[in-house]
C-alpha positions in Angstrom: -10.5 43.0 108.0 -8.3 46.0 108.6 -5.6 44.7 106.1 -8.4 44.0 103.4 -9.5 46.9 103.4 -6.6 49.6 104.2 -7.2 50.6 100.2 -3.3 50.9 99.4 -3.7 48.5 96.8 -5.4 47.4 94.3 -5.5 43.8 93.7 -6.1 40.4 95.0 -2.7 40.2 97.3 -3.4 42.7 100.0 -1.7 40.8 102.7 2.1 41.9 102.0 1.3 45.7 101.4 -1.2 45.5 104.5 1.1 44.0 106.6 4.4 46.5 105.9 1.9 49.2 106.3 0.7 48.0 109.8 3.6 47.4 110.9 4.9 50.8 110.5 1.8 52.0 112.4 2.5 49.4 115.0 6.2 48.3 114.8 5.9 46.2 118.5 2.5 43.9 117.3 2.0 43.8 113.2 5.0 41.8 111.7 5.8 42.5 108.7 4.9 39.7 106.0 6.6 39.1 102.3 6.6 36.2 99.6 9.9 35.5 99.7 11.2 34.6 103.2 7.6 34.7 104.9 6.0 32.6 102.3 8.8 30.5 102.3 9.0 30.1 105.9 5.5 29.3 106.1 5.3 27.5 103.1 2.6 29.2 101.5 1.3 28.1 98.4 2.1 31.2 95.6 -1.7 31.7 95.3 -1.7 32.2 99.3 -1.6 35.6 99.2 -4.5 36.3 96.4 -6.8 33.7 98.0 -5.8 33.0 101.8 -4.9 36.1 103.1 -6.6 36.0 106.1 -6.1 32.2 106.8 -1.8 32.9 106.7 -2.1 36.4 108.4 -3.5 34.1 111.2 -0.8 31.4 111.0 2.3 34.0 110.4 1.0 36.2 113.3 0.2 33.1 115.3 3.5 31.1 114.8 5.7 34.6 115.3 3.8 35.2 118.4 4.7 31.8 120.3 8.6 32.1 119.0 8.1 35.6 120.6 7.2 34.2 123.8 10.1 31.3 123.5 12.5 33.6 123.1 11.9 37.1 124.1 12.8 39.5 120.9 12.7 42.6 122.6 16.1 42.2 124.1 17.4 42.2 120.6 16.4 45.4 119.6 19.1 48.1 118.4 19.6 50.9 116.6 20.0 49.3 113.5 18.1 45.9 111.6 16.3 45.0 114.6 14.3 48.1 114.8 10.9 46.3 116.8 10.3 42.9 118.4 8.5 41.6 115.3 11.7 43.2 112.9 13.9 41.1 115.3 11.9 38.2 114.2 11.7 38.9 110.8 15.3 39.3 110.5 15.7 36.1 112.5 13.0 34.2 109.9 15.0 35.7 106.7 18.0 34.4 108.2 17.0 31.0 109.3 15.7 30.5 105.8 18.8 31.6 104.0 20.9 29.1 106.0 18.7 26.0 106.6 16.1 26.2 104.0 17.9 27.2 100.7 21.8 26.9 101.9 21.9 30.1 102.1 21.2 31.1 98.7 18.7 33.6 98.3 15.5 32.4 96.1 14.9 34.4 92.5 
């Protein structure tokens, strides 16, 4: 609810803005989403984040909080990329899909 209606955008996809913004406000528990690497991650559909929003917040948040568990982010975090826990794994999810999802060759 908080991400539909933040009321930084305005259209249909408020789930990438809503997330970046949150996670600014709280770096250490709102990771930050995109199309590209989180959709591709995740395999969301391309009308995901117009029509599921809340259904792949869930999932993404979900799946990023049991990897957290596994394997413990916070001891990754510098003064540089890995900013937050959930940047660490954001990095981590950009990376793993640039290397084992497209052979490392970034998506147009």
């Amino acid at each position: 609810d908080l991400i539909e209606n933040l009321g930084i955008v305005d259209n249909f996809s408020k789930i990438v803005p809503g997330s970046k913004a949150l996670h600014h406000l709280l770096p250490g528990l709102v990771p930050p989403l995109d199309r590209r690497w989180s959709g591709l991650f995740f395999r969301w559909q391309p009308t995901d984040p117009q029509k599921a929003h809340e259904r792949i917040f869930i999932e993404a948040f979900v799946g990023l909080a049991e990897v957290a568990c596994a394997v413990q982010p916070s001891r990754l975090i510098d003064d540089r990329w890995n900013s937050s826990s959930t940047k660490a794994l954001d990095n981590a999810l950009i990376g793993y899909c640039q290397t084992q999802l497209i052979g490392g060759i970034a998506p147009d």
